[in-house]
C-alpha positions as CSV (number, residue, x, y, z in Angstrom):
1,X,0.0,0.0,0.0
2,X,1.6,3.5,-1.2
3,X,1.9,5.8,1.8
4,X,1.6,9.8,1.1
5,X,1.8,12.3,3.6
6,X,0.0,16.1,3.2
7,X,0.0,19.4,5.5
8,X,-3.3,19.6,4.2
9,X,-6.3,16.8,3.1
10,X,-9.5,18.0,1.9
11,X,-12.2,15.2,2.0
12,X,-14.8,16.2,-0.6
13,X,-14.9,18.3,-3.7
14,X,-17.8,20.4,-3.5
15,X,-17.5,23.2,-1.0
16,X,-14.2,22.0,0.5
17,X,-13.0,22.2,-3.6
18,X,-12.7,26.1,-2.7
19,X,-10.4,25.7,-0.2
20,X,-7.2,25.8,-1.8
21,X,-6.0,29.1,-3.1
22,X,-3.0,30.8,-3.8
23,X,-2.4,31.2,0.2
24,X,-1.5,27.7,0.1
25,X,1.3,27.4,-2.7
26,X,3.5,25.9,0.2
27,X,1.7,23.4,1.5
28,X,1.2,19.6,0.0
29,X,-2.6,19.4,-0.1
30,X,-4.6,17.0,-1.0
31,X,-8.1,16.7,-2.5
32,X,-9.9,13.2,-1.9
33,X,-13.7,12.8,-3.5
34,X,-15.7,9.6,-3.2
35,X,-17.7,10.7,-6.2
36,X,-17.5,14.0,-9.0
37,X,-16.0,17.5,-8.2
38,X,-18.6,19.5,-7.5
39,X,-20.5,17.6,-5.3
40,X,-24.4,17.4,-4.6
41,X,-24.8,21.0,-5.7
42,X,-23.3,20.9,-9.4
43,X,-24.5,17.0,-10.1
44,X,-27.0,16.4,-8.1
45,X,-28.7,19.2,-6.8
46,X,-29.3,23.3,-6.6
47,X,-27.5,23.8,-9.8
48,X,-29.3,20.9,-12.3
49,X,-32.4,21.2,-10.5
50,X,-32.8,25.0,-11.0
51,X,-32.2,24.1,-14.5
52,X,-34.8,22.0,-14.5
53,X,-37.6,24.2,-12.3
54,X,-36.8,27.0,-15.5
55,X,-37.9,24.8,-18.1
56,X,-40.7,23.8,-15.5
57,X,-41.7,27.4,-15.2
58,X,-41.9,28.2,-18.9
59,X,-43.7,25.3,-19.6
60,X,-46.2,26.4,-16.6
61,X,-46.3,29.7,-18.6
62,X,-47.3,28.5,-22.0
63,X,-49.9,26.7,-20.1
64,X,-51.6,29.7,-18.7
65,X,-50.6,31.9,-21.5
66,X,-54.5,32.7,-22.4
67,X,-55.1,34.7,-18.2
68,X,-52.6,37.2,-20.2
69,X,-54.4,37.0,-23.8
70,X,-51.9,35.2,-25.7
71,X,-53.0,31.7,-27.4
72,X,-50.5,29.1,-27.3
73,X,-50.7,25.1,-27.5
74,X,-49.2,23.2,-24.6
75,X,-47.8,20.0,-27.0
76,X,-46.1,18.3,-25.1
77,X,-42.2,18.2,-23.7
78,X,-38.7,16.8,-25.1
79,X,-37.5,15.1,-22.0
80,X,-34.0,14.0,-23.0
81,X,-33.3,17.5,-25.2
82,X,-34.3,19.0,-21.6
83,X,-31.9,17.0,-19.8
84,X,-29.1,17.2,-21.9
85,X,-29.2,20.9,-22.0
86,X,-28.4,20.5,-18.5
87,X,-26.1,17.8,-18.2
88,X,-24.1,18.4,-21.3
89,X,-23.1,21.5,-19.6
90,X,-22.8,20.0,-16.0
91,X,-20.6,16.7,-16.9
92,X,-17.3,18.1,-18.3
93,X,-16.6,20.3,-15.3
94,X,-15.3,17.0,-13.1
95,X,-12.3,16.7,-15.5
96,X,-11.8,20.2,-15.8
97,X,-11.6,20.4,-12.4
98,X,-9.3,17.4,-11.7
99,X,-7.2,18.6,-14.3
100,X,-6.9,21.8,-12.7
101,X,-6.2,21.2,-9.3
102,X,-3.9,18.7,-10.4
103,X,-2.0,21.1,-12.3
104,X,-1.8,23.6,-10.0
105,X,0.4,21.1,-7.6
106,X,-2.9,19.4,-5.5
107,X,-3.1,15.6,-5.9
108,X,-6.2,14.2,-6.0
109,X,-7.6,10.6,-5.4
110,X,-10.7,9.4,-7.0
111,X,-13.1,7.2,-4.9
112,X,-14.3,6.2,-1.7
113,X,-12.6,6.6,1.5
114,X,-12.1,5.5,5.4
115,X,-10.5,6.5,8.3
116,X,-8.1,4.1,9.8
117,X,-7.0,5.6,12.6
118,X,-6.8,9.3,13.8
119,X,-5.4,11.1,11.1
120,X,-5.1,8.6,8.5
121,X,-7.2,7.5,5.5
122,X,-7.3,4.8,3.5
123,X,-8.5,5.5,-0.3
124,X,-8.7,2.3,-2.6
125,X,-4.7,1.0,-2.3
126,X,-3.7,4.4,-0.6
127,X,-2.8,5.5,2.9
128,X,-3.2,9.2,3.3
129,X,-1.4,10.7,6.3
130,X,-1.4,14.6,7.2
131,X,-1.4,16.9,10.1
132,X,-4.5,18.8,9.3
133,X,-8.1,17.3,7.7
134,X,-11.0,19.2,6.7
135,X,-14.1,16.8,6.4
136,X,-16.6,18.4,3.6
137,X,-18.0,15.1,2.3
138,X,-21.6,15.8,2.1
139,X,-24.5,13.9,2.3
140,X,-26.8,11.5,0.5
141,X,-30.6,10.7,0.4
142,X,-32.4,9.2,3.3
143,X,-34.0,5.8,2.4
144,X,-36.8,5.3,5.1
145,X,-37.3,1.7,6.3
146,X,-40.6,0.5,4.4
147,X,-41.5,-2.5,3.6
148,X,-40.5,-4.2,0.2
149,X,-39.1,-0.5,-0.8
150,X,-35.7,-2.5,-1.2
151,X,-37.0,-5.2,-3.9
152,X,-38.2,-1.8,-6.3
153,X,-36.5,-0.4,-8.5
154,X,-37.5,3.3,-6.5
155,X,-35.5,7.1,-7.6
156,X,-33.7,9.6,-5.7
157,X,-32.9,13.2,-6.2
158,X,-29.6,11.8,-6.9
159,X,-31.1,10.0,-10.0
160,X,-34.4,11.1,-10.9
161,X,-33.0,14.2,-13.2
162,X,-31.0,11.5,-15.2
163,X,-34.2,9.5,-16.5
164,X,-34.0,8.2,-19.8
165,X,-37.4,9.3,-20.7
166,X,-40.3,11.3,-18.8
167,X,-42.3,8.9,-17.0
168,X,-46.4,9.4,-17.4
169,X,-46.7,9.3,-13.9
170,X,-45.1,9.5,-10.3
171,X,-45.1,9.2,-6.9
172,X,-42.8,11.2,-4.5
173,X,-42.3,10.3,-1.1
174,X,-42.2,13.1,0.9
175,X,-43.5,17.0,1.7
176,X,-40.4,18.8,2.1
177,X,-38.4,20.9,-0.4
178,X,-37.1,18.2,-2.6
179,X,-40.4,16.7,-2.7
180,X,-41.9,20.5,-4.0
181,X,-39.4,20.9,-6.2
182,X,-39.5,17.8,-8.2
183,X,-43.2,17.7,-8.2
184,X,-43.2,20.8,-9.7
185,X,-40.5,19.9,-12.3
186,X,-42.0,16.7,-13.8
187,X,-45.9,17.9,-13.1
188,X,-45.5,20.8,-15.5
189,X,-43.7,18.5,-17.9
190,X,-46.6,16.5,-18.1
191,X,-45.8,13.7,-16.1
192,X,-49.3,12.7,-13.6
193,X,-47.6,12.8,-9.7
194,X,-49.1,12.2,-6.5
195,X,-47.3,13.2,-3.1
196,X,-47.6,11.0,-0.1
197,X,-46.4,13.2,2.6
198,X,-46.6,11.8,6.6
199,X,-47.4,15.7,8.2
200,X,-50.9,17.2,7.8
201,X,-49.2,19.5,5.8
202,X,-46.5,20.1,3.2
203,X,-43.4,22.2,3.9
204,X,-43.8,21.6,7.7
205,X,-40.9,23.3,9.0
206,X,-41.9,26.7,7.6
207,X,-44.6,29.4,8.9
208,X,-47.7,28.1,9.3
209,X,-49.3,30.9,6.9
210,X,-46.7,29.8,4.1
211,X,-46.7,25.9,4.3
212,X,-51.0,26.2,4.9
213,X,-50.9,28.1,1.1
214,X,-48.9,26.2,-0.3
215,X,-50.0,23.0,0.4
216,X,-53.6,24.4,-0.8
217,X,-52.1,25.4,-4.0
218,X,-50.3,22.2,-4.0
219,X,-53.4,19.9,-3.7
220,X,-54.8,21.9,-7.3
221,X,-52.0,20.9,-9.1
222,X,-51.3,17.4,-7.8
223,X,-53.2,14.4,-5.4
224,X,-51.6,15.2,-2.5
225,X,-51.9,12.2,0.3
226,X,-51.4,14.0,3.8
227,X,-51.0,12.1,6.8
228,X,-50.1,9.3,4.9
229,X,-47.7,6.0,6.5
230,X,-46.4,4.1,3.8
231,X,-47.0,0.5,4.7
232,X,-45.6,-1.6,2.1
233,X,-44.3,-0.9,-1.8
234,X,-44.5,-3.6,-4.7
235,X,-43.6,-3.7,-8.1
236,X,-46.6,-4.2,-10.2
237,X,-47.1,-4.6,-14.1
238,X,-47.7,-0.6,-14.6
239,X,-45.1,0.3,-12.7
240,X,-45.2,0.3,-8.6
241,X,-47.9,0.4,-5.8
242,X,-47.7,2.4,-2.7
243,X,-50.3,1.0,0.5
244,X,-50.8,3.6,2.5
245,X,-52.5,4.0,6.2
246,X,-54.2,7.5,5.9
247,X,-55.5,9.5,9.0
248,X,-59.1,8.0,8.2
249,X,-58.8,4.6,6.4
250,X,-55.9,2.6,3.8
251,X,-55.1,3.9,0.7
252,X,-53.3,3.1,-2.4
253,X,-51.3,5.0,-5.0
254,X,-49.9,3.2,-8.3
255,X,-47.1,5.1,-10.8
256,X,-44.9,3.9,-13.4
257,X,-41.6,5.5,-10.7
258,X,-41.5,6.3,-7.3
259,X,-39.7,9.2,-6.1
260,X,-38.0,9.3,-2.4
261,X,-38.0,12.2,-1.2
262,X,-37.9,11.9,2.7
263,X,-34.1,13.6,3.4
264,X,-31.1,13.9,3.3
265,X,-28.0,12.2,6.0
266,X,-24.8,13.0,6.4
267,X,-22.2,10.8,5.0
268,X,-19.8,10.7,8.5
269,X,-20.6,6.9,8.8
270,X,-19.2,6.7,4.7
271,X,-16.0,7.9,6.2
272,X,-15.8,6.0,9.1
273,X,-15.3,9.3,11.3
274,X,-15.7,6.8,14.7
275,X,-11.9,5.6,13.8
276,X,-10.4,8.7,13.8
277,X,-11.8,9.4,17.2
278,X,-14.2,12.2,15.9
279,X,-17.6,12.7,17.6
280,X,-20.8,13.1,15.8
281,X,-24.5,13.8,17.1
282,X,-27.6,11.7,17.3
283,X,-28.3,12.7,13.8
284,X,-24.9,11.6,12.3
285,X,-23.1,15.4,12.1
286,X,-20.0,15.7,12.6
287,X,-19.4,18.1,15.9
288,X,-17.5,20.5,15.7
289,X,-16.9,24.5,17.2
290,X,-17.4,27.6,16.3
291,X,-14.2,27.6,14.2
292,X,-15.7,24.5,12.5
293,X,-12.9,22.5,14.2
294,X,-13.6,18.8,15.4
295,X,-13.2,17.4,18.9
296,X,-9.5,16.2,17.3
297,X,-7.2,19.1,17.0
298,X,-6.2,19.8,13.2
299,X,-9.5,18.4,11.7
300,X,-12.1,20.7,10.6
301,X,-15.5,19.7,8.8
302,X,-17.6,22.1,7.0
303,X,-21.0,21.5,4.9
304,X,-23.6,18.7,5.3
305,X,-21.4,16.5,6.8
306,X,-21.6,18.8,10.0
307,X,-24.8,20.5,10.3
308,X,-28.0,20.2,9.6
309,X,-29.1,23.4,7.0
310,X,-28.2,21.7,3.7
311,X,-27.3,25.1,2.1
312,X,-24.7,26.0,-0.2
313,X,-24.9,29.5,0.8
314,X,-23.7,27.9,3.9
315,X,-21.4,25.8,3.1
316,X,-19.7,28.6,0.9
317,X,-19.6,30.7,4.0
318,X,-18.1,28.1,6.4
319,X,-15.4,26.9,3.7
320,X,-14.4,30.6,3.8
321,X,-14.4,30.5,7.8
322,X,-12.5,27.4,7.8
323,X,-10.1,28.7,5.1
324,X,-9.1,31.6,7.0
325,X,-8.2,29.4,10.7
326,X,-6.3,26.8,8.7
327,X,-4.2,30.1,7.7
328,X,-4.4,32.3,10.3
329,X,-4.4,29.6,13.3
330,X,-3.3,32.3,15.8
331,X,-6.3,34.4,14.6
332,X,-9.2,32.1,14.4
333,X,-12.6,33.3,12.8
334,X,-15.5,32.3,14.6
335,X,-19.0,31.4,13.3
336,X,-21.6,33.8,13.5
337,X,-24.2,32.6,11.3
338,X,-27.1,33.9,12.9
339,X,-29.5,34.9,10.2
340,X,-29.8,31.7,7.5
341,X,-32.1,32.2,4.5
342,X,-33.0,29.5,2.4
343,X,-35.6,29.2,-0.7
344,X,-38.0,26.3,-2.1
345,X,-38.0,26.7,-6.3
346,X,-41.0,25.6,-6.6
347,X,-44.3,26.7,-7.9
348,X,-45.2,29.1,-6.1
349,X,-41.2,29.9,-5.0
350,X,-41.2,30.4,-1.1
351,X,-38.2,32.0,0.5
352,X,-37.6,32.2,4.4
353,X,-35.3,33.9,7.0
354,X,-35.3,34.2,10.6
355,X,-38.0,33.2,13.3
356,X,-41.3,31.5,12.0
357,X,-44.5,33.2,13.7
358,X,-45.4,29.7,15.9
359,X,-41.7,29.8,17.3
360,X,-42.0,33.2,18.3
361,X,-45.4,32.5,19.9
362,X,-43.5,29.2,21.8
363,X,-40.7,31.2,22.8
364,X,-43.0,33.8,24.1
365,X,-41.5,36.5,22.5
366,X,-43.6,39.9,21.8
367,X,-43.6,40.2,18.3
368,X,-46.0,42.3,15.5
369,X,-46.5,41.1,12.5
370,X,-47.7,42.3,9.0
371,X,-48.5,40.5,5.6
372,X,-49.6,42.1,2.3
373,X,-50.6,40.4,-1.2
374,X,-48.7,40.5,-4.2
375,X,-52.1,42.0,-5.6
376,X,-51.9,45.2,-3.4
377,X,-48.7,46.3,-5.8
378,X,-48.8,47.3,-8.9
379,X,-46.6,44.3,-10.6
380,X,-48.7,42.0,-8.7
381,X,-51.7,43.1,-10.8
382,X,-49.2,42.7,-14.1
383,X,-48.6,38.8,-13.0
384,X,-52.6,38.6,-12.5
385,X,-51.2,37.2,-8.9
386,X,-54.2,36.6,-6.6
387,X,-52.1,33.7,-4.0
388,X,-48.7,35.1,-3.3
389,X,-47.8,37.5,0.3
390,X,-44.9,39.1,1.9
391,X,-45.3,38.4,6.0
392,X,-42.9,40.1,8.0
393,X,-41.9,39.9,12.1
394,X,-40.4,42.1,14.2
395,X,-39.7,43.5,18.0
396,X,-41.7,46.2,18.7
397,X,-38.7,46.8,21.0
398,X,-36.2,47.4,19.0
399,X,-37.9,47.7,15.8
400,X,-35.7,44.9,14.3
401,X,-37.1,42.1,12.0
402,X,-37.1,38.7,13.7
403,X,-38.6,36.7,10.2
404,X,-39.7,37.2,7.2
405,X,-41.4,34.7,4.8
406,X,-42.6,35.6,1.4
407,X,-44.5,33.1,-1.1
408,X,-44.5,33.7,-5.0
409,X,-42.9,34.2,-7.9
410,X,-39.4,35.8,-7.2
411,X,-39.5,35.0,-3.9
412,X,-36.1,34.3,-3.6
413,X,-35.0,37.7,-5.2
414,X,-37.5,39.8,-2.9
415,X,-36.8,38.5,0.5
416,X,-32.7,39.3,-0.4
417,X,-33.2,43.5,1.3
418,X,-35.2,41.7,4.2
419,X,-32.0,39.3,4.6
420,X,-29.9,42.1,4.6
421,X,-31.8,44.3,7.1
422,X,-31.9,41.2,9.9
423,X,-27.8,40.4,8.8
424,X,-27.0,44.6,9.3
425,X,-29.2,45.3,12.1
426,X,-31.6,47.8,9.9
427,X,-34.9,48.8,11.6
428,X,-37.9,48.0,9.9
429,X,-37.9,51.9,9.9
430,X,-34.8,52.0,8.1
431,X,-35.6,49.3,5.7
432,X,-39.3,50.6,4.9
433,X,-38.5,54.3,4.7
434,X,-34.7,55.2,4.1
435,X,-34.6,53.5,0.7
436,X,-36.3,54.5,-2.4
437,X,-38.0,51.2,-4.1
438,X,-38.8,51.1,-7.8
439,X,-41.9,51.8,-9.2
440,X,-43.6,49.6,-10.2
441,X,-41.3,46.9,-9.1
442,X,-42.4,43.8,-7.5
443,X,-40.4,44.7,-4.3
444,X,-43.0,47.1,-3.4
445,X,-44.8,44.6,-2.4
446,X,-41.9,44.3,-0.1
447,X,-41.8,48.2,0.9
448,X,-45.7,47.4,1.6
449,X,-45.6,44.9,4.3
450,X,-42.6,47.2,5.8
451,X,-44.5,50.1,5.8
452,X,-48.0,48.2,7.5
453,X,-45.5,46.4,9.8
């Protein structure tokens, strides 16, 4: 077995990828990736699936095209001319980047790897030795423990925007924002879905006002099964069967593919963390501080591996974090990530930051609270909007926003100010009156709530 040693071993090639710069022409590194550089975001995730929810959306506009006065024909969708304009473009980026890094002095190794002992891996016939580790190896789906779900031949998100051709019908396992998202993807491609999600709602970890719309607007597009327990899957001759125990009596659901959707784990137990003496919680996460350093001094971990957002936009920041204590070790940075925004593409888009209205009430926090329509601005009444709101909380205190939740289209766009006003410590004052917001932008639907609030 060839022995190497590194000052540096990066384990994963997604977020940890941007950790070497020019800062670090003097040490060996090392890049190790079980899988493709770029990891769940650019092959697997936010990147191909964004791809995907465009092309979703314009087909949902050609639909609809007649609210607005134009006539067009809905005929149908190219499925594999819609996937290869995303993969085509996604694929050649692993070997660019190997080549890259390898010509720019880092060595990489190509496949799965395990932890030995602290401080050394093991990589197909390879033992990797080096004084500092950062763990960024990501996660994978969940695969809940149902019955005969093993003998079908079910999808992921890791493999359902690879199908060879669009299936005439699905169903998803699942109500959270993988779920949404795919349902919206292969629904307005024409494809017949059904959701079976265990909450009484979909979304359930977002404000009640938000995840209570959208699941309304949800069950018009698509037969949503709520407080649904999957009891047993079986392959049939159309495709598979789902037997379901619903809150009032046992159900069925039959699709040509099944979809799960239930999560996503970290992949801590892939490396075999336990060996190198490295603690993780009940949920699998690597521990670490708020440098992002583990309980062994000289590893770091950063990304899905060690928390539990399963953001890029995270995983970006901490790689910068951890970059800058591997460095600067005398000097370390220390995480202050307290406002986290996150978005569902979906149809409608929902996009979320800070406190949800029933953990404000739980925490019994004074709060006020204000929510306006996309139909009270003037864009709104351009998009013929009549389901989409802006809902903002704040401290009557100190006049500081607590949450804010928005739900429709550009959602993710809007709520960016609102991010910015919790992350700067901007009074809803500030925000709502120091600015000047353009007429007759969507955003005023934004400046709206703000000024109620």
């Amino acid at each position: 077995m060839a022995r190497h040693s590194y000052d540096l071993v990066i384990v994963g090639a997604g977020s940890g990828n941007m950790l070497p710069t020019e800062e670090f022409a003097d040490w060996r590194v090392a890049v190790v990736e079980a899988d493709r550089f770029g990891g769940t975001c650019l092959n697997r995730g936010c990147i191909p699936s964004k791809m995907l929810v465009h092309t979703a959306d314009v087909a949902e506009t050609v639909r609809h095209a007649a609210r607005f006065g134009i006539s067009a024909c809905w005929r149908g969708a190219d499925w594999p001319a819609i996937r290869d304009r995303v993969f085509d473009r996604i694929d050649p980026l692993h070997e660019q980047a190997v080549d890259y890094r390898r010509a720019h002095g880092v060595d990489v190794f190509l496949g799965e790897a395990r932890f030995a002992a602290p401080k050394v891996l093991i990589a197909g016939d390879e033992e990797i030795h080096a004084e500092r580790f950062v763990l960024a190896a990501g996660s994978r789906p969940r695969i809940p423990e149902v019955s005969g779900l093993e003998d079908v031949p079910y999808l992921t998100s890791d493999t359902v925007m690879r199908l060879d051709r669009l299936p005439k019908s699905m169903i998803v396992l699942g109500g959270g924002y993988i779920a949404a998202e795919m349902s919206h993807i292969f629904g307005a491609l024409g494809t017949r879905v059904t959701i079976v999600a265990r909450g009484d709602q979909l979304l359930s970890g977002h404000d009640a006002a938000i995840r209570s719309r959208f699941t309304e607007l949800y069950q018009q597009r698509f037969d949503v099964r709520l407080g649904a327990e999957v009891k047993d899957v079986a392959k049939t001759r159309r495709g598979i069967r789902v037997d379901l125990a619903g809150p009032s009596s046992a159900q069925a659901a039959e699709a040509e593919v099944l979809l799960v959707a239930t999560g996503r784990i970290p992949n801590s137990d892939r490396l075999n963390v336990a060996a190198a003496g490295i603690e993780t919680d009940a949920h699998g996460h690597v521990r670490t501080d708020e440098t992002y350093q583990t309980n062994v001094p000289g590893i770091w971990a950063l990304g899905d591996i060690a928390n539990h957002f399963q953001l890029k936009h995270m995983a970006n920041a901490e790689a910068g974090l951890v970059r800058q204590n591997l460095l600067h070790p005398g000097r370390p940075r220390r995480a202050r990530f307290t406002v986290v925004p996150s978005a569902v593409f979906a149809d409608p888009q929902v996009a979320t930051v800070g406190a949800t209205e029933q953990e404000l009430r739980e925490q019994g926090r004074d709060f006020v609270a204000a929510t306006r329509s996309y139909s009270e601005a003037a864009y709104g009444w351009a998009l013929e909007d009549t389901s989409s709101f802006v809902k903002v909380l704040a401290d009557p205190a100190t006049r500081l926003l607590l949450g804010a939740h928005i739900i429709g289209p550009q959602a993710s766009t809007l709520i960016q100010p609102l991010i910015q006003a919790m992350c700067l410590g901007s009074t809803v004052d500030q925000v709502a009156s120091g600015v000047l917001y353009i007429h007759p932008a969507l955003t005023e639907a934004v400046e709206q709530t703000l000024l109620e609030l």
